[in-house]
C-alpha positions as CSV (number, residue, x, y, z in Angstrom):
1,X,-46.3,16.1,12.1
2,X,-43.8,17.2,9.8
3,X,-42.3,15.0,7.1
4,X,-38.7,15.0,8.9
5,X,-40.3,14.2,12.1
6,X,-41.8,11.3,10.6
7,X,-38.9,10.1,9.3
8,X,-37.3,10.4,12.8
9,X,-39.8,9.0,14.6
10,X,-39.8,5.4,12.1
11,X,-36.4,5.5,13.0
12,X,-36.4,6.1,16.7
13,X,-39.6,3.3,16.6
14,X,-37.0,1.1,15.0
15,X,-34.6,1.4,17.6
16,X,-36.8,1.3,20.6
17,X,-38.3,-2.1,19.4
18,X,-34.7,-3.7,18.3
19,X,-33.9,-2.3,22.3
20,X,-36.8,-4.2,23.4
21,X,-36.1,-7.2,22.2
22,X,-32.6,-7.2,22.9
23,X,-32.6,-6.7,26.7
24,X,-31.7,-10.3,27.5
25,X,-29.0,-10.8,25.0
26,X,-25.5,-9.7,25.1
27,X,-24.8,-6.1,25.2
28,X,-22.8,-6.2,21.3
29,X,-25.6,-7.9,19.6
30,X,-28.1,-5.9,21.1
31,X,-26.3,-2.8,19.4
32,X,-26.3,-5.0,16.5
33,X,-29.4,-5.4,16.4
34,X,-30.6,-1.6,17.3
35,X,-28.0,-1.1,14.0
36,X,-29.5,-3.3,12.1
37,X,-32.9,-1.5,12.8
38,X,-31.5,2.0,11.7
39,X,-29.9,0.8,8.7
40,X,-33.6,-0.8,7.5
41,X,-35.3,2.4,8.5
42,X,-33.0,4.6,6.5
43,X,-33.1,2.2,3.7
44,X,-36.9,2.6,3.8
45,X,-37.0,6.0,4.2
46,X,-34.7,7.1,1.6
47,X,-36.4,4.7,-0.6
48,X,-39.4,7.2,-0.6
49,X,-37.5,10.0,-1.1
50,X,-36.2,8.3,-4.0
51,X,-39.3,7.4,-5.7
52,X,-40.3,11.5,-5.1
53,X,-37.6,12.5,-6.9
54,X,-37.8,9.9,-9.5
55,X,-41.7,11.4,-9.6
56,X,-40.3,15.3,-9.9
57,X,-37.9,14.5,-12.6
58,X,-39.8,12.8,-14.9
59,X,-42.6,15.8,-14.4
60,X,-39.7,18.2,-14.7
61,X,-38.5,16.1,-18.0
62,X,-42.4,16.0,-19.3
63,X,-42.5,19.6,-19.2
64,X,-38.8,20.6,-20.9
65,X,-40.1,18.4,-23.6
66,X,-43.3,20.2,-24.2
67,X,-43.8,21.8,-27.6
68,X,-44.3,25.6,-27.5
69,X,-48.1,25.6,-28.0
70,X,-48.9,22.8,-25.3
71,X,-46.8,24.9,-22.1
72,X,-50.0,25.5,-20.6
73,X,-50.0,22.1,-19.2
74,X,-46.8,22.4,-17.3
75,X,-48.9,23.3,-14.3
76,X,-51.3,20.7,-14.0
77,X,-47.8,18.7,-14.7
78,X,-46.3,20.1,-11.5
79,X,-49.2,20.2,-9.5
80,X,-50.0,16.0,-10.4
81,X,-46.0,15.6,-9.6
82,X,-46.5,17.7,-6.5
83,X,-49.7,15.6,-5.4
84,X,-49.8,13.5,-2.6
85,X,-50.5,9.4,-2.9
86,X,-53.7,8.5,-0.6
């Protein structure tokens, strides 16, 4: 699955189970509540996203402050940036 369609699919999770627990409450604060559920997974998605780029800039910044004789690391620079966390 695709890192946008994971995104989509915490949010639409989100949703369905602020739905589900809403169905005997009134209609407004169950759309509160399904609200409330989009604006905390957003918040934890782009919270990711954030540290990413936080992790690319500082790799980026690593590497444009490299003297001339050490720019054979920028690579394994990118490519740590670049890795995946387990």
């Amino acid at each position: 699955m695709s890192s946008k369609n994971k995104r989509y699919m915490n949010i639409a999770k989100a949703c369905l189970s602020a739905i589900n627990q809403t169905n005997t409450q009134s209609t407004d604060l169950a759309y509160q509540e399904v609200f409330d559920a989009i604006d905390t997974a957003f918040t934890e998605q782009f919270g990711l996203l954030g540290s990413d780029h936080q992790k690319m800039r500082d790799a980026l910044d690593t590497i444009a402050n490299l003297p001339e004789d050490e720019l054979s690391q920028a690579p394994q620079i990118a490519r740590l940036a670049l890795k995946k966390p387990h």
